[in-house]
N, C-alpha and C positions, 0 to 999 in steps of 0.2 A: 254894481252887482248885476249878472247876468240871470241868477235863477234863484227863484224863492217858493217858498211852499209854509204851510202853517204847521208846526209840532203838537199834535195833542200831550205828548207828554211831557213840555214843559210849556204850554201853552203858551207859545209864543212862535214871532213869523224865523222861519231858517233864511238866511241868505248865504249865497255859494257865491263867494268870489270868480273874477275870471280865471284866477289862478287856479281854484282847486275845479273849475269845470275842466280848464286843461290837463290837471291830473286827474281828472275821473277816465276821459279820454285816453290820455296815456297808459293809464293803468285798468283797461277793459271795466272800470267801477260803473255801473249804471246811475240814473237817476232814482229807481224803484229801489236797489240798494242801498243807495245814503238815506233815504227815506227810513227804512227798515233799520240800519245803523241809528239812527239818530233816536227812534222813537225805542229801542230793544237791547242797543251797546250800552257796554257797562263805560259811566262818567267817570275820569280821572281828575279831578280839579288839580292846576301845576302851582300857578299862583295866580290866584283870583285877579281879573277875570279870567282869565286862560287855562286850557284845556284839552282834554282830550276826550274822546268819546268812540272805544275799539269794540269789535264784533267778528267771531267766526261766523261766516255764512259755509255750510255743510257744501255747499254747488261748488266752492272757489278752491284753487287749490294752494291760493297765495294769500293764506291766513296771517296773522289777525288783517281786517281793513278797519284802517284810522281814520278818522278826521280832528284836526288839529283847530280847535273852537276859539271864540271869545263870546264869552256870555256877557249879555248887556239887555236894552230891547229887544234885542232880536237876536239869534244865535247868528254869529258872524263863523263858516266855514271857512277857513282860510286854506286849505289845501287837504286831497286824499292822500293814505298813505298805503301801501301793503306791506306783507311783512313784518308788520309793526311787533315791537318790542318793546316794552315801559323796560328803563333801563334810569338804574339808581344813582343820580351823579351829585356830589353834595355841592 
């Protein structure tokens, strides 16, 4: 894991994969961002543990921004997403 920070609101530590520090990069997403996503976006549980966790930021023009979760000790970020779209597949 490359970057971690602690969640007040699910009190536990965030870790950002390399992979999704590369797509924050790619995709202009800050750190201060995923921050504000994590602790503000609305949680989509897909199947426990796995998740998703999207937020409009009013500044971005490439709404919703994703992070694609796995809850456990520690919220595991596995990649940012924009654009995002919950889309219903059975």
């Amino acid at each position: 894991m490359s970057e971690e920070f602690e969640s007040t609101r699910f009190a536990k530590k965030v870790w950002l994969t390399n992979h999704a520090v590369v797509a924050m990069k790619k995709r202009n997403v800050t750190l201060i961002e995923v921050k504000d996503l994590i602790e503000n976006g609305e949680y989509l549980e897909k199947e426990p543990p796995h998740g998703w966790i999207f937020y409009q930021f009013a500044s971005r023009l490439d709404n919703n921004v994703c992070a694609a979760i796995v809850v456990g000790q520690a919220i595991i970020v596995k990649t940012i997403m924009v654009n995002w779209t919950e889309r219903n597949i059975p």
